[in-house]
PDBQT receptor file of N, H, CA, C and O in Angstrom, charges set to zero:
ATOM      1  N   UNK A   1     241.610 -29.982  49.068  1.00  0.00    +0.000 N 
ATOM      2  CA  UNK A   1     241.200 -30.705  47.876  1.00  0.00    +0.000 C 
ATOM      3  C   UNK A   1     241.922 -32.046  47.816  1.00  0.00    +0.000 C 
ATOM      4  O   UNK A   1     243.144 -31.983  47.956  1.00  0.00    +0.000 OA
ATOM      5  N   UNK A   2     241.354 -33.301  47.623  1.00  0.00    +0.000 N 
ATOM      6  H   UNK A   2     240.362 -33.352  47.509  1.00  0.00    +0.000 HD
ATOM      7  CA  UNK A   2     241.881 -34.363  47.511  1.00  0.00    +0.000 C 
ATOM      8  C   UNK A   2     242.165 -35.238  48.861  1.00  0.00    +0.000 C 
ATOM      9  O   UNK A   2     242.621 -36.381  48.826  1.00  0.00    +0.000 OA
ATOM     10  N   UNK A   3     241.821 -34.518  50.082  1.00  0.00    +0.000 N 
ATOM     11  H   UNK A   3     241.450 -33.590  50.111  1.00  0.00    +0.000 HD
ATOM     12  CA  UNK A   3     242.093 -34.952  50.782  1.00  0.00    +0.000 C 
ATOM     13  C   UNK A   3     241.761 -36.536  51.325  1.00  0.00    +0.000 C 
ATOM     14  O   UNK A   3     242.454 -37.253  52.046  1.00  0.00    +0.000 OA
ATOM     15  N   UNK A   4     240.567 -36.778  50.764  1.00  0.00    +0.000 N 
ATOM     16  H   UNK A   4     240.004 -36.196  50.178  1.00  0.00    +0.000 HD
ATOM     17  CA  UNK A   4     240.068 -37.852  51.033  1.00  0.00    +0.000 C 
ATOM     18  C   UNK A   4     239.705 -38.700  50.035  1.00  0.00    +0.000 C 
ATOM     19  O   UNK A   4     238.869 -39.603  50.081  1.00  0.00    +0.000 OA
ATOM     20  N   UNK A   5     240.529 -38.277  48.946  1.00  0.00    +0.000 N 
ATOM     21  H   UNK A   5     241.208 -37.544  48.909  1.00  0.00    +0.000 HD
ATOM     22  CA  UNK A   5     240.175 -39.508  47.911  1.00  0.00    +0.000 C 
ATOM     23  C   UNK A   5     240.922 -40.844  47.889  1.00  0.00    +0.000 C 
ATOM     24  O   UNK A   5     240.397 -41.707  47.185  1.00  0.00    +0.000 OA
ATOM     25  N   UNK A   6     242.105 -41.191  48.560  1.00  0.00    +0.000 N 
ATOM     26  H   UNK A   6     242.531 -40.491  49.132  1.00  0.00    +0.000 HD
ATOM     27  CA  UNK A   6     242.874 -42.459  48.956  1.00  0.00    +0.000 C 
ATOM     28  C   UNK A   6     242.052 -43.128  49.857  1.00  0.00    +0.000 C 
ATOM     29  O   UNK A   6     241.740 -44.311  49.720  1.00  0.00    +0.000 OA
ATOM     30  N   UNK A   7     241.542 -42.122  51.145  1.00  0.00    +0.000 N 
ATOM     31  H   UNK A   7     241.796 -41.161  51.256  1.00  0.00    +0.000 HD
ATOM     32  CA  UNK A   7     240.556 -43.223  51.954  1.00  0.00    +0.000 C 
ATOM     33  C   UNK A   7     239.558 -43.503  51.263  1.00  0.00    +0.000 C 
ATOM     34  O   UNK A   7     239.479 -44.732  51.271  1.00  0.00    +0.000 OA
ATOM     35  N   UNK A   8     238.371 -42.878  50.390  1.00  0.00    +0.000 N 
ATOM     36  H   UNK A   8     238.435 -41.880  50.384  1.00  0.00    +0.000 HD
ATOM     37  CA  UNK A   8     237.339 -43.301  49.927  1.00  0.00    +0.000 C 
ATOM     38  C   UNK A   8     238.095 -44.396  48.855  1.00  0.00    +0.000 C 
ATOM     39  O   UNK A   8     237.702 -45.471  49.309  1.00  0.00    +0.000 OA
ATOM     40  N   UNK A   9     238.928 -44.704  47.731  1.00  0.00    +0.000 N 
ATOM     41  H   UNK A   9     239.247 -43.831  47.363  1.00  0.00    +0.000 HD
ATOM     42  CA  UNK A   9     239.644 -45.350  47.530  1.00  0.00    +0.000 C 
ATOM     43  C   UNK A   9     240.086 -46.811  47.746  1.00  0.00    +0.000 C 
ATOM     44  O   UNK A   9     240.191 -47.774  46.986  1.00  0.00    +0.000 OA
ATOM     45  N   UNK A  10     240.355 -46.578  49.368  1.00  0.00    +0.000 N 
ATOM     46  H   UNK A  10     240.269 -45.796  49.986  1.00  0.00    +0.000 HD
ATOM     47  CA  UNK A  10     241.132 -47.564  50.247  1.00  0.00    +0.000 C 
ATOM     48  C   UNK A  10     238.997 -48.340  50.337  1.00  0.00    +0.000 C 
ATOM     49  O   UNK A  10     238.713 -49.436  49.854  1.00  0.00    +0.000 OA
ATOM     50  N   UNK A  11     238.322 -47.757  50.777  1.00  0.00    +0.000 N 
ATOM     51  H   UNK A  11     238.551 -46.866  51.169  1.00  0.00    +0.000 HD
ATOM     52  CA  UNK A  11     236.623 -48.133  50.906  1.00  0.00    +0.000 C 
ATOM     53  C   UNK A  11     236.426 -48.898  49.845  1.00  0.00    +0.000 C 
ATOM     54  O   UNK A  11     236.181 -50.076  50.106  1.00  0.00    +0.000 OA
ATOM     55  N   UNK A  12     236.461 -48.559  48.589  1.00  0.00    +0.000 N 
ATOM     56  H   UNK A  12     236.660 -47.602  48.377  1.00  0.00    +0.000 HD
ATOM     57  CA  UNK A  12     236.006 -49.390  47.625  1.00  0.00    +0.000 C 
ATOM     58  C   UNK A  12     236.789 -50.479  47.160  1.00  0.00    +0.000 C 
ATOM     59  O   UNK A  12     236.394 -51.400  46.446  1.00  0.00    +0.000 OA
ATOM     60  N   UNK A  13     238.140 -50.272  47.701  1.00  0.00    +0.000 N 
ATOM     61  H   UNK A  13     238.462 -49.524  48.281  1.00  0.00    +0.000 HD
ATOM     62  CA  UNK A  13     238.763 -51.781  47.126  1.00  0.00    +0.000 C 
ATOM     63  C   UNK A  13     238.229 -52.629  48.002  1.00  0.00    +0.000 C 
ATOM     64  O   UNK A  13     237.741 -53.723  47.718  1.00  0.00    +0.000 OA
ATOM     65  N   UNK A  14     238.345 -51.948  49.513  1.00  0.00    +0.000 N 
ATOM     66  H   UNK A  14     238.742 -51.059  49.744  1.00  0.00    +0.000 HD
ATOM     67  CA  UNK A  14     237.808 -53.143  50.525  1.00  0.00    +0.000 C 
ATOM     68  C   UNK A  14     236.724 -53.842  49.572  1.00  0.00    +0.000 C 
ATOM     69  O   UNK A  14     237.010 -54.907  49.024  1.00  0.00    +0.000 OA
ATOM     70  N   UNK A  15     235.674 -53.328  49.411  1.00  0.00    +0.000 N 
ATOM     71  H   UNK A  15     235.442 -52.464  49.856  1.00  0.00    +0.000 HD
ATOM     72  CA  UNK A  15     234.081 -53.713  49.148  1.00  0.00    +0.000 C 
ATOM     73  C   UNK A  15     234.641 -54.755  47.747  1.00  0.00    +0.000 C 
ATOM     74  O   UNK A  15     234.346 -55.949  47.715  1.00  0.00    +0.000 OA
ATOM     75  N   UNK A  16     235.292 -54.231  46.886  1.00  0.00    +0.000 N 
ATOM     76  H   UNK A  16     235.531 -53.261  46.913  1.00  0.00    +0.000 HD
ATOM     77  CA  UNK A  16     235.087 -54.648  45.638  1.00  0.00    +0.000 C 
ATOM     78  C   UNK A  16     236.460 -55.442  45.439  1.00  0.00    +0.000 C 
ATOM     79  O   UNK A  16     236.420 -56.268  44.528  1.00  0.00    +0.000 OA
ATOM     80  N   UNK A  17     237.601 -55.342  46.093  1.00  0.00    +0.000 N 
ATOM     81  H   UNK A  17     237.634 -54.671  46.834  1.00  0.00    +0.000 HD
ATOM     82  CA  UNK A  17     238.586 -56.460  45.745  1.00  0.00    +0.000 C 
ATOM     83  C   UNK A  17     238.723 -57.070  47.182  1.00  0.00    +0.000 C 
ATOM     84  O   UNK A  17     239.905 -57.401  47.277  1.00  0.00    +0.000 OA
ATOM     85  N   UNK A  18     238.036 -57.384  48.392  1.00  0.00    +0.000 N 
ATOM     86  H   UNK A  18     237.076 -57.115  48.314  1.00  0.00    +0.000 HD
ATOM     87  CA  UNK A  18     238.821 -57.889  49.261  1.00  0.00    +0.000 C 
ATOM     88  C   UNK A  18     240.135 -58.908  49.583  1.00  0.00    +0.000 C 
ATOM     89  O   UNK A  18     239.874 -60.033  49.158  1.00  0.00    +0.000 OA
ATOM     90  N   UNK A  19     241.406 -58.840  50.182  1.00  0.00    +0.000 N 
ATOM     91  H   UNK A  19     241.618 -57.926  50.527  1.00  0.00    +0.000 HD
ATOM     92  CA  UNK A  19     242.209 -58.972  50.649  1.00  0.00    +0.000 C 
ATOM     93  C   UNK A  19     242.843 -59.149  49.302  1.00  0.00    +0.000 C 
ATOM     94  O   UNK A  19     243.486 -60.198  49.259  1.00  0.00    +0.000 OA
ATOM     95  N   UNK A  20     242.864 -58.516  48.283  1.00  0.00    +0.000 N 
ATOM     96  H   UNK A  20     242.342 -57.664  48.318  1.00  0.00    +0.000 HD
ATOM     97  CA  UNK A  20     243.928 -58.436  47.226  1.00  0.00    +0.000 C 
ATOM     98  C   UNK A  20     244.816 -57.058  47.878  1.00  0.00    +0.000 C 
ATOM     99  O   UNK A  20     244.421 -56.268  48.736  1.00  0.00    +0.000 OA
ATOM    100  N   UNK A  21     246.344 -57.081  47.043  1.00  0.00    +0.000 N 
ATOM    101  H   UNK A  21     246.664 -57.723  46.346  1.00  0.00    +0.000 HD
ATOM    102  CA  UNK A  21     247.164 -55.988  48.079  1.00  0.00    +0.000 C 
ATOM    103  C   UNK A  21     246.562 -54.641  47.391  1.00  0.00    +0.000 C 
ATOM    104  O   UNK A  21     245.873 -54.530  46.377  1.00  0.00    +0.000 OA
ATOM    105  N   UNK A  22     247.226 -53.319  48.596  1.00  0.00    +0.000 N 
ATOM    106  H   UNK A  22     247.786 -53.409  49.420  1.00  0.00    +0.000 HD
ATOM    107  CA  UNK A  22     246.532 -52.271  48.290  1.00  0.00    +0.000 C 
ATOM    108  C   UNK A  22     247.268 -51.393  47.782  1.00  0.00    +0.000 C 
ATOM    109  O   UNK A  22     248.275 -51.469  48.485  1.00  0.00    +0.000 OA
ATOM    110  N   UNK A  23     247.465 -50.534  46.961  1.00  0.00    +0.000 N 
ATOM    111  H   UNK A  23     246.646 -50.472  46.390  1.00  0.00    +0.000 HD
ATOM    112  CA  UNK A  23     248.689 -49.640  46.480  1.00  0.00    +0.000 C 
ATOM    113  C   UNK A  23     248.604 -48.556  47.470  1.00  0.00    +0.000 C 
ATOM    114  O   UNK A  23     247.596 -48.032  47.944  1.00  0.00    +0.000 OA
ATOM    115  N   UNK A  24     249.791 -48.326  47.685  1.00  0.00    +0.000 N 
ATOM    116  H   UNK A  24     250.610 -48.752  47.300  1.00  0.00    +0.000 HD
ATOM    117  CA  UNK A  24     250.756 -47.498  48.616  1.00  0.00    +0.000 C 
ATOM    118  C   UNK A  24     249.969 -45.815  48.560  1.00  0.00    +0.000 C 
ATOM    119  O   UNK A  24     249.526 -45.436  47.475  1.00  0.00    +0.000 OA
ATOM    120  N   UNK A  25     249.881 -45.097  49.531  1.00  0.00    +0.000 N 
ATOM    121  H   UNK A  25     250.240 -45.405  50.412  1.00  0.00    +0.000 HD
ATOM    122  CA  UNK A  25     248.884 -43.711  48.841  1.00  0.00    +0.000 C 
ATOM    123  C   UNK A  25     249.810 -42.728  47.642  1.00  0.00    +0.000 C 
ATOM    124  O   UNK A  25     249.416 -41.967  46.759  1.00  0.00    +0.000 OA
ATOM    125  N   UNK A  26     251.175 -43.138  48.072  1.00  0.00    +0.000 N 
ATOM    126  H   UNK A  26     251.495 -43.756  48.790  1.00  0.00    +0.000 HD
ATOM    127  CA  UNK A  26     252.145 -42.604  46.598  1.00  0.00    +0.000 C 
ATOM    128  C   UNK A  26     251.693 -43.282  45.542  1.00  0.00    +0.000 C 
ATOM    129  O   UNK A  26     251.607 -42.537  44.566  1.00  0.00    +0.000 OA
ATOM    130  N   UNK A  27     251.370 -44.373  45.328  1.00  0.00    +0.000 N 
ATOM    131  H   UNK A  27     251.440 -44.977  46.121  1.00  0.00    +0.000 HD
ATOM    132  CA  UNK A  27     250.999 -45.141  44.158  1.00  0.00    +0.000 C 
ATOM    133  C   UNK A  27     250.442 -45.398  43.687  1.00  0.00    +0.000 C 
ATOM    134  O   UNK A  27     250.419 -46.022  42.627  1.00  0.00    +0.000 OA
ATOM    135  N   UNK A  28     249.118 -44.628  44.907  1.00  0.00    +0.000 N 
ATOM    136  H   UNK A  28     249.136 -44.121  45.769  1.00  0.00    +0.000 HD
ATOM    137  CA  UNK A  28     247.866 -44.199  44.308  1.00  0.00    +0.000 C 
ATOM    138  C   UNK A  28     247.835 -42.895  43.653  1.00  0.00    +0.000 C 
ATOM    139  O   UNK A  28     247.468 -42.947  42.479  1.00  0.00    +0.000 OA
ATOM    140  N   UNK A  29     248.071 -41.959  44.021  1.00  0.00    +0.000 N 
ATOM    141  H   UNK A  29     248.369 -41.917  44.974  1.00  0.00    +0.000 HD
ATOM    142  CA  UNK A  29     248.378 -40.612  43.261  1.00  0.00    +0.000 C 
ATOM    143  C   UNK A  29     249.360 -40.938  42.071  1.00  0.00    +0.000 C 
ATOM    144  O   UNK A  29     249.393 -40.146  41.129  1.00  0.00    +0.000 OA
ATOM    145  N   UNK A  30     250.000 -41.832  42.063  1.00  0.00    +0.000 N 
ATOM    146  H   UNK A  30     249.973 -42.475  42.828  1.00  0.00    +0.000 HD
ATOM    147  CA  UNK A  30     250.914 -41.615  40.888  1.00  0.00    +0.000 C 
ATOM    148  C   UNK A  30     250.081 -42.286  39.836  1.00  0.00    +0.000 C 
ATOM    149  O   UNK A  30     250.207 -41.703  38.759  1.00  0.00    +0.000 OA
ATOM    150  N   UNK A  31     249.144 -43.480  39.780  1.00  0.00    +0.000 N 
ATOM    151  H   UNK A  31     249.041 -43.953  40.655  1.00  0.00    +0.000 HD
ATOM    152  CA  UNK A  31     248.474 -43.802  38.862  1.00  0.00    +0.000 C 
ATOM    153  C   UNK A  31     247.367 -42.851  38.411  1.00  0.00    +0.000 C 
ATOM    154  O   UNK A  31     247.069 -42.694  37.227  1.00  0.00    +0.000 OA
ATOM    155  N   UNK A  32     246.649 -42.088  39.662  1.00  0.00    +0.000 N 
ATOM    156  H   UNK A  32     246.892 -42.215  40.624  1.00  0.00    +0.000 HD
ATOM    157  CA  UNK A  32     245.479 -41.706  39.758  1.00  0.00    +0.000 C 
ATOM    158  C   UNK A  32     245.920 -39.982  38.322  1.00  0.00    +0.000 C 
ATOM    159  O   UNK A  32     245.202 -39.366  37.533  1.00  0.00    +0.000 OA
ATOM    160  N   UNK A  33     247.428 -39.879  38.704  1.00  0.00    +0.000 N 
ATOM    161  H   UNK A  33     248.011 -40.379  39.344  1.00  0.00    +0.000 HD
ATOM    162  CA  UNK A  33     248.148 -38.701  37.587  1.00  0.00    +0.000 C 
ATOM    163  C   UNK A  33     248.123 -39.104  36.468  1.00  0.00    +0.000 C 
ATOM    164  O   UNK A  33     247.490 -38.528  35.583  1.00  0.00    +0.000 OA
ATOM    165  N   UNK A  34     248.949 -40.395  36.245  1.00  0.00    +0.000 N 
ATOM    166  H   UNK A  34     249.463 -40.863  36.964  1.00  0.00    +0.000 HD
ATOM    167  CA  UNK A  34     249.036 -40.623  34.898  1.00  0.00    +0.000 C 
ATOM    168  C   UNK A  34     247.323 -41.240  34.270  1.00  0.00    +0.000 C 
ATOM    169  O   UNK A  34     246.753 -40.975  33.211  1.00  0.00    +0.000 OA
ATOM    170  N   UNK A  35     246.984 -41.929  35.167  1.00  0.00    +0.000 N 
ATOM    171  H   UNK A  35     247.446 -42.144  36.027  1.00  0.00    +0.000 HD
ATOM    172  CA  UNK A  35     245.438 -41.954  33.972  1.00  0.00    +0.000 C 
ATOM    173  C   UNK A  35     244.830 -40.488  33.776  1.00  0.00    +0.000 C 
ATOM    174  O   UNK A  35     244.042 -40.420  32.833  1.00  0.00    +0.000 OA
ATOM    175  N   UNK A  36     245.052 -39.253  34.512  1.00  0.00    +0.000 N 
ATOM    176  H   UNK A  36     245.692 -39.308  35.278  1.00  0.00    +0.000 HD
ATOM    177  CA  UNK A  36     244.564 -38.319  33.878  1.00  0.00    +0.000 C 
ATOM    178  C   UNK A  36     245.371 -37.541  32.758  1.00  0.00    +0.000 C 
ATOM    179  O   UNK A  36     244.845 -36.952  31.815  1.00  0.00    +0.000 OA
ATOM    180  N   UNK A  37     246.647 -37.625  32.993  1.00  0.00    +0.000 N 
ATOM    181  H   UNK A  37     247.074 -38.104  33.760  1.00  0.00    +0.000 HD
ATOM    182  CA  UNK A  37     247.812 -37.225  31.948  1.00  0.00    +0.000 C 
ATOM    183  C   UNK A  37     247.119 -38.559  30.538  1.00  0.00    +0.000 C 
ATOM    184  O   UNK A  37     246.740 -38.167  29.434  1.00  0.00    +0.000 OA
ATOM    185  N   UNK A  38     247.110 -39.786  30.879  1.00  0.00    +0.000 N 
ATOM    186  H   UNK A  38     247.418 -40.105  31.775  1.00  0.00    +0.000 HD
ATOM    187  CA  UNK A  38     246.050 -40.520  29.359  1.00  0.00    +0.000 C 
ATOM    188  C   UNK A  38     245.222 -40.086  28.937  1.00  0.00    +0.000 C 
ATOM    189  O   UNK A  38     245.158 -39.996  27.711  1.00  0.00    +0.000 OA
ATOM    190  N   UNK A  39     244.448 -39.729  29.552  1.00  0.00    +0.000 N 
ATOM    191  H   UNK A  39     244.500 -39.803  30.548  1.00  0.00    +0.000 HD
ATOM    192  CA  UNK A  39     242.773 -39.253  29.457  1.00  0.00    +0.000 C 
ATOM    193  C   UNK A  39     242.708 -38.311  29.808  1.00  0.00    +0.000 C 
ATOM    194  O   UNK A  39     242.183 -38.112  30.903  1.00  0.00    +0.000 OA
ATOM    195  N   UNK A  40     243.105 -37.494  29.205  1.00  0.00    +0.000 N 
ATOM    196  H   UNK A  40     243.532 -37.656  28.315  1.00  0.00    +0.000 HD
ATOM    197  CA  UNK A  40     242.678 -35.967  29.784  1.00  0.00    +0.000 C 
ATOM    198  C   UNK A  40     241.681 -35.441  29.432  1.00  0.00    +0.000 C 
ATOM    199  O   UNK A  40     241.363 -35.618  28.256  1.00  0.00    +0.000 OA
ATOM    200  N   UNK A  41     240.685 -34.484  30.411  1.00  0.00    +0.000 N 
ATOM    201  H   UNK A  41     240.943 -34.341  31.366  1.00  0.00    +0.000 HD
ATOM    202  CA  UNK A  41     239.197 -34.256  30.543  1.00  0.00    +0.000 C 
ATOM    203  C   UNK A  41     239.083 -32.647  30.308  1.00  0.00    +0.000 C 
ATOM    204  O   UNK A  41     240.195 -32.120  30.273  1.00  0.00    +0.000 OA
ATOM    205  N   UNK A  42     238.194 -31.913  30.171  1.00  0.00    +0.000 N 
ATOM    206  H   UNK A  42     237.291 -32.341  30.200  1.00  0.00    +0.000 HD
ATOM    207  CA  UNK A  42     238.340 -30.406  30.415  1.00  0.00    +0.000 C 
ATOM    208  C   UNK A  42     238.339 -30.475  31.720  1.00  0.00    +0.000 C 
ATOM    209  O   UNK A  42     237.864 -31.497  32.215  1.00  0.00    +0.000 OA
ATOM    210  N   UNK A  43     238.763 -29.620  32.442  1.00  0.00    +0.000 N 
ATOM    211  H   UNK A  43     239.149 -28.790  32.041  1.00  0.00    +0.000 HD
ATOM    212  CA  UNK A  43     239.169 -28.202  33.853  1.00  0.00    +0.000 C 
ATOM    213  C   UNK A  43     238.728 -27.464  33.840  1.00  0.00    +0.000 C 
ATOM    214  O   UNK A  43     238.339 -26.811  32.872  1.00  0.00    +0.000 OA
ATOM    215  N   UNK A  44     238.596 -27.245  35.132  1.00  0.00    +0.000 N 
ATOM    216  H   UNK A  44     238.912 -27.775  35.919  1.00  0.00    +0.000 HD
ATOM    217  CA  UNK A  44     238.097 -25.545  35.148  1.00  0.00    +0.000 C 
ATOM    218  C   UNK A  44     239.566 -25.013  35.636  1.00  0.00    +0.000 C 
ATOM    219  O   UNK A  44     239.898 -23.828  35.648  1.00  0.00    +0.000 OA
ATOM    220  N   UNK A  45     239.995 -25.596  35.847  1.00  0.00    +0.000 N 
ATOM    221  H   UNK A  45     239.725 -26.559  35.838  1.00  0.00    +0.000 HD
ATOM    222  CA  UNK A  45     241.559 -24.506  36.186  1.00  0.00    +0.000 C 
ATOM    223  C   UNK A  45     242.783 -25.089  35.439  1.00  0.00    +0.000 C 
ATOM    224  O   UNK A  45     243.880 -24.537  35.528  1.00  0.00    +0.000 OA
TER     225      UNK A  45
């Protein structure tokens, strides 16, 4: 699970911010936590 959400990620900044910098894959999970710790959604688990 999750395995490939930094590369798909890393895909869309290409497309949609090119050569702006890229956050680190720690720093992607750490934002990708706290906007769900903001916004928290229902789960199924």
């Amino acid at each position: 699970m999750g395995d490939n959400h930094y590369r798909r990620y890393l895909d869309l900044r290409a497309r949609t911010h090119p050569g702006e910098p890229v956050p680190t894959e720690a720093e992607y999970w750490r934002m990708r936590h706290a906007a769900t710790e903001a916004n928290p959604q229902s789960r199924c688990c």
